[in-house]
N, C-alpha and C positions, 0 to 999 in steps of 0.2 A: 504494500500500500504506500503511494506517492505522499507525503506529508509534507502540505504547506500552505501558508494561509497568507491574507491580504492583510491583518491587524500586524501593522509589522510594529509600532511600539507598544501596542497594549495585547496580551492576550486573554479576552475573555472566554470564562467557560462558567453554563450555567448547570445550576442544579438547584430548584425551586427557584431562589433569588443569584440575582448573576454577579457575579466578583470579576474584579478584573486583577490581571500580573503584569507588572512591567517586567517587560525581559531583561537580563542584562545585555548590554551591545558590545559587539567586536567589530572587525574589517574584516574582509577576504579571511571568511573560513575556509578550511581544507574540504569539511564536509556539508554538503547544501541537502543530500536528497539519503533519506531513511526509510529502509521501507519493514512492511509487517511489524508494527509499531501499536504498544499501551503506551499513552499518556498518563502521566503523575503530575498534578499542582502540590506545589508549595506557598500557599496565600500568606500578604502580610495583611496581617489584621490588629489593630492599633487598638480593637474593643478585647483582646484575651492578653492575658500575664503575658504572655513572652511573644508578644505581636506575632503571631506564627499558627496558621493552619495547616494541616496536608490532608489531600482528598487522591487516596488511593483505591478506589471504586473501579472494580472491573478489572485490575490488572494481570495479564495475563506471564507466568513464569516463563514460558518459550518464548516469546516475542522481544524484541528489543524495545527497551524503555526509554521514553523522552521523557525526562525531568524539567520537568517547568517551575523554575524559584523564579521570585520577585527578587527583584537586584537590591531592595533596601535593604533586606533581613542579615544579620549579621552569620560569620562562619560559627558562631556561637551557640546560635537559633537553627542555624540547618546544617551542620554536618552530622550530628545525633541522630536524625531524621534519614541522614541519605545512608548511613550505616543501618539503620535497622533493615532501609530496603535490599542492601546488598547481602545485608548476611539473611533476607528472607528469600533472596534468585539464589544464593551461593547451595544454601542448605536443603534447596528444594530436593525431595525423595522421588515425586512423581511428577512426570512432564518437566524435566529438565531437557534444557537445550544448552549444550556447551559454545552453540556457535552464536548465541543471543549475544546483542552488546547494552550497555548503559550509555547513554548521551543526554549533557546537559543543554538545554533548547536557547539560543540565545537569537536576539535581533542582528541581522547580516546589516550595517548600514552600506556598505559596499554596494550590494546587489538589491538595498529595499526590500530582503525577504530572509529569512529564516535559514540561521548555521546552527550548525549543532558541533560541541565539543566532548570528544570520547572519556570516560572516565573508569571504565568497565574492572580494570587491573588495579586501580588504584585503593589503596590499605589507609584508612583513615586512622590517626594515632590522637588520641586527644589527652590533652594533659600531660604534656611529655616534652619539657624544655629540651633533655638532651638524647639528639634521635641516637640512641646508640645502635643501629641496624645492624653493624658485624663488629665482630671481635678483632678482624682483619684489616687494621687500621693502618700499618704499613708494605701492606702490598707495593711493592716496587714497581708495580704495572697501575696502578689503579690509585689515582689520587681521589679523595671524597672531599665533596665541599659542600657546607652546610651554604645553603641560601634564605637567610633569616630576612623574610617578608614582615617588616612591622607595622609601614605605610608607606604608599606611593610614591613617598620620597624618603625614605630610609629604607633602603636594602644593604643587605651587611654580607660579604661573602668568607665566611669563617671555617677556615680549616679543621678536620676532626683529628688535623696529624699533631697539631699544639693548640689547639681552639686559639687560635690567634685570626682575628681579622686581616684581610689581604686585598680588602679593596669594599670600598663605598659606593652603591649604584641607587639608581633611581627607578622606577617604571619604565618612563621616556628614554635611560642609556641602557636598559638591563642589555639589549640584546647584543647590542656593540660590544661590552663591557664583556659577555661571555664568549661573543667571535675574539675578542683580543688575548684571550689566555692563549697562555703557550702551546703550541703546537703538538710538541715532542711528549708530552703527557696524555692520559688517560682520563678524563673525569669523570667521578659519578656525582650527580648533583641529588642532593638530601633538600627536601623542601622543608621549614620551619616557618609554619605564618599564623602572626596575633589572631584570636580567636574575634576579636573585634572588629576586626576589618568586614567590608559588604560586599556582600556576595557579586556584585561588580567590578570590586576591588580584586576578590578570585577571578572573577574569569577572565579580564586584563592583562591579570599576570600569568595563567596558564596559557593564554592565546599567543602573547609572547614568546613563552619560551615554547610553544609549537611552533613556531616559524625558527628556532634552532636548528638550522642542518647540519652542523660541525662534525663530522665521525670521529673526533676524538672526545664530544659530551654527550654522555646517556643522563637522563633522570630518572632516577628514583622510583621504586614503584609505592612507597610508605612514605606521604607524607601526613607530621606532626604538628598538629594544630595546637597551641597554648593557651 
């Protein structure tokens, strides 16, 4: 099934009374077109505790999921939310499809229509300042670097080899800032980002470092939200 709509910055969806989501926005997604596809909302709603709905009606576990968050809601408010739904596809017993993917739905302003960013592999870690992911922390092949995301203008690129800082980037330099590392080395990039930040602020930074082509930097499949 073809997936795609003409509400390119709001997307409503009704059930009794209608809500709307603001999507978050990117440029030139990789991916425009998903098909055999359940939809999930994530609403913000400003009348409950922790401004945060989710209406997961109908979804189906074989199908590939379109995750629909409002860009206000903090990674605070929705990554709890987008964990339970991983580990309710991961843990599925019956009608599991290993070839299904997860993707978050964002506003294309490039092409005025609808990207979607893959999230399917990703290991949400919450509460957890220091990602220790391997005990392997001098691999002579493999340098790791923590990318501590705090706000759109403080990025901190901190080594796991002495936790020392090795460079200050921003959102707008990240991507230079990560084509300019050394060549001759291996990176694996650890993500580390304030749980406060908005869910725009995520998907910014993710779209970003998707446009990494470097074959000397991989990212991380666990990233640590604080």
């Amino acid at each position: 099934m073809k997936y795609l709509s003409l509400l390119l910055l709001l997307l409503t969806f009704s059930c009794n009374n209608e809500k709307t989501i603001l999507l978050p926005e990117i440029e030139n997604a990789e991916i425009t077109e998903v098909h055999d596809i359940s939809p999930i909302y994530i609403f913000y709603d400003e009348s409950r505790t922790d401004s945060l709905e989710l209406n997961r009606n109908n979804i189906i576990s074989t199908t590939n999921w379109l995750v629909n968050i409002d860009k206000r809601l903090t990674l605070g408010q929705v990554i709890p939310k987008i964990v339970v739904l991983q580990e309710k596809k991961r843990n599925a017993e019956v009608h599991k499809n290993e070839n299904s993917k997860n993707y978050f739905t964002c506003n294309d302003t490039s092409i005025q229509n609808l990207g979607f960013l893959e999230f399917t592999k990703i290991i949400y870690k919450m509460n957890s300042i220091l990602p220790n992911v391997s005990s392997d922390y001098y691999n002579s092949k493999e340098k790791r670097i923590i990318l501590d995301f705090r706000t759109p203008n403080d990025i901190k690129f901190v080594t796991l080899y002495n936790d020392s800082i090795i460079k200050k980037s921003t959102i707008k330099t990240l991507k230079n800032d990560l084509e300019l590392l050394p060549k001759e080395t291996v990176y694996d990039l650890v993500l580390s980002i304030n749980d406060q930040l908005t869910f725009q602020d995520y998907i910014t930074f993710k779209s970003t470092l998707s446009k990494i082509k470097s074959p000397n930097v991989t990212i991380n499949e666990n990233e640590f939200i604080y």
